[in-house]
C-alpha positions as CSV (number, residue, x, y, z in Angstrom):
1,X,85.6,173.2,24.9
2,X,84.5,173.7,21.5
3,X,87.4,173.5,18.8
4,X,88.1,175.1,15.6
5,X,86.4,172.1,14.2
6,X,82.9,173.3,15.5
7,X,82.6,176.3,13.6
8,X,82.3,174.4,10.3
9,X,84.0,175.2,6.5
10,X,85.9,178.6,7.0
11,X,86.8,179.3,3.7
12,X,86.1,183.1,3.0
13,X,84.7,183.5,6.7
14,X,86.6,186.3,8.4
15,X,88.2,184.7,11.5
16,X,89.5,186.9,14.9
17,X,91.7,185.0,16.3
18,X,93.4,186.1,19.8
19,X,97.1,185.1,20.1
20,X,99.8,186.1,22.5
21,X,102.3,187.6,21.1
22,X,103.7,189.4,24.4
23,X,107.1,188.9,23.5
24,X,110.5,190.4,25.1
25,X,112.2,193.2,22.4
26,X,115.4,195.0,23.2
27,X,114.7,197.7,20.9
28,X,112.8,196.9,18.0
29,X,114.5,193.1,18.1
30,X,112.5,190.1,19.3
31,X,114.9,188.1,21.7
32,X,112.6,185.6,22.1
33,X,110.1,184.5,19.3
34,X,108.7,181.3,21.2
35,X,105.3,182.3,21.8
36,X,105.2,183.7,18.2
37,X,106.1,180.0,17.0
38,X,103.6,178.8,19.0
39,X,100.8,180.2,17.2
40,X,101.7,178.9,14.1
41,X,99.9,175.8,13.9
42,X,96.3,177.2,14.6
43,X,97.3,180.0,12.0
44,X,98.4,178.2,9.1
45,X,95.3,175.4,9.9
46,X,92.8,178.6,9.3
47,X,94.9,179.4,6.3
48,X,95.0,176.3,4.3
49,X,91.1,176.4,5.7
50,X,90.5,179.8,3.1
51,X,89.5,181.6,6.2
52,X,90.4,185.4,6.6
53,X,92.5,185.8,10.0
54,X,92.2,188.5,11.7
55,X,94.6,188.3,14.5
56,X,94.7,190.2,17.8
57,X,97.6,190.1,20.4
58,X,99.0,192.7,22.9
59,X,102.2,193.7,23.7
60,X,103.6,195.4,27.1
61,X,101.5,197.8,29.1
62,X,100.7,200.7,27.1
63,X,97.8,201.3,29.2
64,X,95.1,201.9,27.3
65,X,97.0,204.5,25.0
66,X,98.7,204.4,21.6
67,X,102.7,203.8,21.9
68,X,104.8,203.7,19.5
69,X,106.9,202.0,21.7
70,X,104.7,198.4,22.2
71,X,103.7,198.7,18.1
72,X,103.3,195.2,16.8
73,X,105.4,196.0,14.0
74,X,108.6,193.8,14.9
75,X,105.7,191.1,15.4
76,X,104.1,191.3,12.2
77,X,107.7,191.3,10.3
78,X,108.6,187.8,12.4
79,X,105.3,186.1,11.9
80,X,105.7,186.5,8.2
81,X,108.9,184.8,8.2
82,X,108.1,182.5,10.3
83,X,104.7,181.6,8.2
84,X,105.9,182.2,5.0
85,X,103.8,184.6,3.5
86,X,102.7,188.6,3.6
87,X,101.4,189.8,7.2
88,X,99.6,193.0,7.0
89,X,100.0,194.7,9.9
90,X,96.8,197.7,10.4
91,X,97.5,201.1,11.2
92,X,95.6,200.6,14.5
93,X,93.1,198.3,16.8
94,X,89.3,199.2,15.7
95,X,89.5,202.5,14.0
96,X,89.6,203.1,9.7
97,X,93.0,201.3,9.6
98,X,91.6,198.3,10.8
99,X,88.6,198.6,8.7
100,X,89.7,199.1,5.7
101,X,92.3,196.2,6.1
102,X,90.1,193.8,6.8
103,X,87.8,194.8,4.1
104,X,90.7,194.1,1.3
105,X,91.6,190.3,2.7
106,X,91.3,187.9,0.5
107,X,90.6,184.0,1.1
108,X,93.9,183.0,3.2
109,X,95.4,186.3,4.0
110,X,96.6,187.4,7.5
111,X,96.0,190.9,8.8
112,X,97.4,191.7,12.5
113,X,95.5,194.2,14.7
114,X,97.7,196.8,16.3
115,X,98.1,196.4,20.1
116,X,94.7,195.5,21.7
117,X,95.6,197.1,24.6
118,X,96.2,200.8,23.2
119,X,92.0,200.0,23.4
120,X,91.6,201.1,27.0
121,X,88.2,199.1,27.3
122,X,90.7,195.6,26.8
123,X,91.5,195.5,30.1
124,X,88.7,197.7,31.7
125,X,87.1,196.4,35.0
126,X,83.4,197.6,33.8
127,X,81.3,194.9,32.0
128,X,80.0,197.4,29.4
129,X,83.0,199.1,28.4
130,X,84.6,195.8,27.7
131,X,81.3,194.2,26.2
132,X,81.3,197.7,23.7
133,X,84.8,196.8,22.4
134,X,83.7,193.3,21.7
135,X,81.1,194.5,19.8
136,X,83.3,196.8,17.4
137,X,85.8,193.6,17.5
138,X,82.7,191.1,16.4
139,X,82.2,193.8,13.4
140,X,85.7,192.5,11.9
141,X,84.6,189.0,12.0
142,X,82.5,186.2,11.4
143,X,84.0,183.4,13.9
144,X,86.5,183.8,17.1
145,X,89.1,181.7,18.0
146,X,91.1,181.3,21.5
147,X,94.7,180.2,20.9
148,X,96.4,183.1,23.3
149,X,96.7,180.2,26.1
150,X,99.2,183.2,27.7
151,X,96.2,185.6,28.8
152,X,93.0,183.0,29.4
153,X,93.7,183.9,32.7
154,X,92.3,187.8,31.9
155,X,88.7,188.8,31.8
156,X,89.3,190.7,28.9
157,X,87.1,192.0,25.9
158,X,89.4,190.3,23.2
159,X,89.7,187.3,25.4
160,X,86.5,186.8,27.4
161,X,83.8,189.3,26.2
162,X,84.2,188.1,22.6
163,X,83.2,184.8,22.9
164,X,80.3,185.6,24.0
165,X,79.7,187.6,20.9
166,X,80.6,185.3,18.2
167,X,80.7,181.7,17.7
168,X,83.8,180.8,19.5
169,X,86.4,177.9,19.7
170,X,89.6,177.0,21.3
171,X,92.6,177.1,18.8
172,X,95.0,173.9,19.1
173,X,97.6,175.9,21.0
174,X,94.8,176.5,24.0
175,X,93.8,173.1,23.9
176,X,97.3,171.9,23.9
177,X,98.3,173.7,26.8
178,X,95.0,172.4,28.9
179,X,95.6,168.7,28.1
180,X,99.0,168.9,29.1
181,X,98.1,170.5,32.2
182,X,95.7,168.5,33.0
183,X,97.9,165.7,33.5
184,X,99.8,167.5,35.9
185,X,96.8,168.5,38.0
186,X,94.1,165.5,37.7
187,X,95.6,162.3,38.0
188,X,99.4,162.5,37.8
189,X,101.6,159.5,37.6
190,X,103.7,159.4,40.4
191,X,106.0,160.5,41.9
192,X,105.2,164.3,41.0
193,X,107.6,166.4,41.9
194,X,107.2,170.8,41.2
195,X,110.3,172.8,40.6
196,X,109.4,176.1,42.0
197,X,111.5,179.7,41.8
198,X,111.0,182.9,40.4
199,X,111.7,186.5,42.4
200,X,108.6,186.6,45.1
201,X,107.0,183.6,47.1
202,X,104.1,186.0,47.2
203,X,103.3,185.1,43.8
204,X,102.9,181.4,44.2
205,X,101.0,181.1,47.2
206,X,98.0,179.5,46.2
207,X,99.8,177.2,43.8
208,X,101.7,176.1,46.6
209,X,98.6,175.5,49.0
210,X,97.0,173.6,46.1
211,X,99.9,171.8,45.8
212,X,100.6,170.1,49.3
213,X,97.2,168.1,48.7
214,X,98.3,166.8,44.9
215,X,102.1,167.1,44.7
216,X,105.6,164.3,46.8
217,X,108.0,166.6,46.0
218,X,108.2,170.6,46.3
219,X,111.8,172.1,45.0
220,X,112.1,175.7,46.2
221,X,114.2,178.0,44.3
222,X,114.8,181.5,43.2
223,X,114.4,184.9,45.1
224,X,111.4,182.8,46.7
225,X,114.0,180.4,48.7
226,X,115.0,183.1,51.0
227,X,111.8,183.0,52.8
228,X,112.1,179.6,53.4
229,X,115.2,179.8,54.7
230,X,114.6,183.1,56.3
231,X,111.2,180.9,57.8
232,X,113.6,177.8,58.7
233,X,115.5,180.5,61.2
234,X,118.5,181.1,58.7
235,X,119.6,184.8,58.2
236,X,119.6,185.8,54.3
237,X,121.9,188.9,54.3
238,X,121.0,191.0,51.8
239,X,118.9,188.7,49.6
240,X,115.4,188.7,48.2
241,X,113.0,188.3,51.8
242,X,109.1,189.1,51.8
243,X,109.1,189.3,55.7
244,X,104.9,189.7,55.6
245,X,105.2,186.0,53.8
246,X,107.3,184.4,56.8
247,X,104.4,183.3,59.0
248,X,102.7,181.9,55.5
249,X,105.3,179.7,54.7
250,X,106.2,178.3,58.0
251,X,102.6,177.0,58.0
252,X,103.0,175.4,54.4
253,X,106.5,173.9,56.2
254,X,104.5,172.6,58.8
255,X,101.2,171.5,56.8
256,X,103.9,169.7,54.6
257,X,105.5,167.7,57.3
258,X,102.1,166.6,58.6
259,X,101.2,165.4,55.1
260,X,104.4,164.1,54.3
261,X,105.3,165.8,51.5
262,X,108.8,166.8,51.0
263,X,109.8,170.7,50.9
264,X,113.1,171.0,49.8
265,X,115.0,174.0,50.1
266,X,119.1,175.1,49.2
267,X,121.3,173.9,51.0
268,X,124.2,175.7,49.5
269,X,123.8,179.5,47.6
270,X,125.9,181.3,45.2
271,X,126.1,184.9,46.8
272,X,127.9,188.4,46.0
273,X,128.1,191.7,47.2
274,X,125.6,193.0,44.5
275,X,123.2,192.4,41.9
276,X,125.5,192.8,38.8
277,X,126.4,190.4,36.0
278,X,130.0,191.1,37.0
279,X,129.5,190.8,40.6
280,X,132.1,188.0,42.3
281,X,130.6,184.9,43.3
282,X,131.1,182.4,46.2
283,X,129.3,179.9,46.8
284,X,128.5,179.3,50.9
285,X,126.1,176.9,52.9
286,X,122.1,178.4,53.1
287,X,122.8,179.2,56.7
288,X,126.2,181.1,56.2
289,X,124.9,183.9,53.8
290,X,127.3,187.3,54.8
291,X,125.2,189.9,56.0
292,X,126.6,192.4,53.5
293,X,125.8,189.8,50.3
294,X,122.6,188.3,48.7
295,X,121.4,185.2,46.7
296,X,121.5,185.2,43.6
297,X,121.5,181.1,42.4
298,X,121.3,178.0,43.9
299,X,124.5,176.1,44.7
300,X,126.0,173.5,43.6
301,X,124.6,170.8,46.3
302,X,121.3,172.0,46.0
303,X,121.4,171.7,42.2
304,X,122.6,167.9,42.5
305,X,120.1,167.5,45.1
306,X,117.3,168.7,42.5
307,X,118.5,166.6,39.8
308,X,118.2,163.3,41.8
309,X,114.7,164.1,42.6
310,X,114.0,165.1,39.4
311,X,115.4,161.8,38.0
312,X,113.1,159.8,40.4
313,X,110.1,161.4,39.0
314,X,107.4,160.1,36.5
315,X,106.0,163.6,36.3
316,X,107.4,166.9,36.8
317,X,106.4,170.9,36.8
318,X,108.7,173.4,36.8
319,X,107.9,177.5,37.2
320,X,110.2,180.1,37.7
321,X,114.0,179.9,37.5
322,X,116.5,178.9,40.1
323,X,118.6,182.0,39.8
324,X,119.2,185.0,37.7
325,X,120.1,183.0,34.8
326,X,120.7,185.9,32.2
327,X,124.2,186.3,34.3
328,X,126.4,183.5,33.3
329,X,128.0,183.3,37.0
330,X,124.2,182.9,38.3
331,X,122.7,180.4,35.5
332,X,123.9,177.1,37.1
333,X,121.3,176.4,39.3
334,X,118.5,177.2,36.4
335,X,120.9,175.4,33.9
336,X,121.1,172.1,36.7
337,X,117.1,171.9,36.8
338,X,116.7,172.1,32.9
339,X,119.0,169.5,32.2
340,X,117.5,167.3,34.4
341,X,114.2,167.8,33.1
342,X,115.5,167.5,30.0
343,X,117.3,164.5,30.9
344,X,114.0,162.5,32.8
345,X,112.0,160.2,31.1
346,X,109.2,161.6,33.1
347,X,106.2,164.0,31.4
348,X,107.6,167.1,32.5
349,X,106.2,170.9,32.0
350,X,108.3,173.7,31.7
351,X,105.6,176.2,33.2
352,X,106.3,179.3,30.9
353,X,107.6,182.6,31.3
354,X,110.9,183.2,32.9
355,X,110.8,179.2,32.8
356,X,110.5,178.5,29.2
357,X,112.9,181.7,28.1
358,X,115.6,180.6,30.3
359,X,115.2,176.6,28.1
360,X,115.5,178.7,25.2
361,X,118.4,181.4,25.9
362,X,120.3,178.6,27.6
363,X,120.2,176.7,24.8
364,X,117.8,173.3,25.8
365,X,116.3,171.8,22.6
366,X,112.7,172.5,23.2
367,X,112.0,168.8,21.6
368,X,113.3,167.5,24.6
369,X,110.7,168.4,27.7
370,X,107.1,166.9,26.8
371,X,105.8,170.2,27.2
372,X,107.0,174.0,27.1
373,X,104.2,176.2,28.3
374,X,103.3,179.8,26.5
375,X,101.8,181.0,29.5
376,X,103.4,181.6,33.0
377,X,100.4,183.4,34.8
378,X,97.4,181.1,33.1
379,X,99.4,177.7,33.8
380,X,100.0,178.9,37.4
381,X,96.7,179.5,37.9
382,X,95.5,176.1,36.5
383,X,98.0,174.5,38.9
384,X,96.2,176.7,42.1
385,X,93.3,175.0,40.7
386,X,91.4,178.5,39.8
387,X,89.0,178.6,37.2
388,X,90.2,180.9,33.9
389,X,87.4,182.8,32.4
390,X,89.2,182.5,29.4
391,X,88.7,178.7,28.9
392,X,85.4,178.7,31.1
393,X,83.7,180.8,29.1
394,X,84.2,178.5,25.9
395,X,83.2,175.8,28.0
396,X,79.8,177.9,28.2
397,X,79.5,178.6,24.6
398,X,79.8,174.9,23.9
């Protein structure tokens, strides 16, 4: 991939840059500013470079239409903070606002792009509606530059369709995230052991087929586990259970065993009557789940378990938490695996997402895992071994 080196002296060169900047608000707050941080170190590179940034970033689904409600205002406010110096923030994607913003920059100035996605042709599935955007997006700029590692998983115009427009590079955030992957998925030192959890096993299928051929050690978690045990003969209660999945996962059981990889499952669950932060929990054995409770963490066996295995390793992934970690009496499990990563001496990947939030609201110093992913979806995908048209297509523009 071409990097921001490639596209030569910037200063006075307007500069699109695509970030991610899909964080989670409760209101108008930001809860969780990590991917915002993240995109600090490609954006104050192509300001000290003179360039004019022009950023671009979406927030939540508002589906093609203007909302209020997913404004980047609140992001615009934190970025300057965070960057130490005025963000303007345009009154809207491509139209006057946008315009006439860009058209006041001066060398070294930052102006934000409201929501991308209240653009309907950002995430349209016809080649010429999204190729049109890209168009009125390569009238803003001179150069394009891929640092919204959280989306290169999107065939979208202000992601994919761009690049083909302009000269185009991979910001340091993007190429950060694909050499740290890449150890996980190319040659990794051994033993590699995955920490998977997260609600649905549905979601991590392929990862998981990829996986028996590359990874020793699978740790199951989550609303996932359920199948598995639900697959292993065990009845689940009331918990999390794709029954369409049970047949899947039985043969990833059985493909495992024949390849000698280790699945491991809970042994023990923390369970309650209902899905409530004040629900009462009890912990029982994965086979013993009350028909009238569900799953809501791993126990504390299973968690020990984890940790020993983790501690073994020499390179470890982890995507998706253990349990519903935003209730204190279901965090343990998610709390267990994070400490241990944090712990290992191993390279280990927190895989973003729920993964890297739950480091962050449970209070991990980030300095302490090698890596902290800023895309859940994108480094899943690199893990199934997919190709990303986001990265592939700077690849072809090199």
């Amino acid at each position: 991939m071409k990097t921001i080196d490639s596209l030569g002296d910037l200063r006075g060169r307007r500069v699109l840059v695509r970030s991610d900047f899909n964080v989670p608000l409760d209101g108008t707050t930001i809860t969780d500013d990590g991917r915002i941080r993240a995109a600090l170190p490609t954006l104050k590179r192509l300001v000290d470079a003179g360039a004019k940034v022009v950023v671009m970033a979406h927030l939540g689904r508002p589906k093609g239409e203007v909302n209020p409600e997913f404004s980047l205002a609140p992001v615009a406010t934190r970025l300057a903070e965070l960057i130490g110096q005025d963000v303007t923030l345009a009154d809207d994607t491509l139209g006057d606002g946008a315009k006439t913003a860009v058209e006041a920059m001066s060398d070294g100035q930052i102006v934000l792009l409201e929501n991308v996605r209240f653009d309907a042709r950002e995430t349209s599935k016809d080649d010429a509606e999204r190729a049109a955007m890209a168009a009125d997006l390569a009238e803003l700029a001179d150069a394009f530059v891929s640092d919204g590692f959280g989306v290169v998983h999107r065939k979208q115009a202000s992601v994919y369709d761009i690049a083909q427009v302009l000269p185009a590079a991979a910001g340091t955030l993007v190429i950060g995230e694909v050499e740290a992957l890449s150890r996980a998925t190319d040659n990794p030192e051994r033993p590699y052991v995955v920490v998977l959890g997260g609600s649905k096993v549905s979601d991590k299928l392929g990862v998981i087929a990829n996986l028996l051929s590359k990874a020793d050690t699978l740790l199951i978690g989550g609303g996932m586990a359920f199948t598995f045990l639900k697959a292993q003969g065990h009845e689940v209660g009331k918990s999390l259970l794709e029954e369409d999945q049970l047949d899947t996962v039985r043969g990833y059981l059985e493909e495992a065993e024949r390849r000698g990889v280790k699945i491991l499952v809970p042994t023990d669950v923390v369970v309650a009557p209902a899905f409530a932060a004040d629900a009462e929990p009890t912990v029982v054995g994965a086979g013993e789940i009350p028909a009238d409770q569900l799953g809501l963490d791993n126990g504390p066996e299973t968690t020990a378990a984890y940790a020993t295995e983790i501690a073994a390793a020499r390179t470890v992934v982890w995507n998706g938490p253990m349990g519903v970690f935003e209730f204190d009496a279901f965090a343990s499990g998610t709390r267990g695996v994070a400490q241990a990563l944090s712990d290992s001496d191993a390279f280990t990947i927190v895989g973003g997402g729920d993964s890297a939030a739950a480091v962050r609201i449970l209070g991990f110093e980030e300095s302490t895992f090698s890596h902290i992913s800023t895309g859940g979806g994108a480094s899943l995908e690199l893990l199934e071994g997919k190709v990303l048209p986001g990265l592939s297509v700077l690849e072809d523009n090199a």
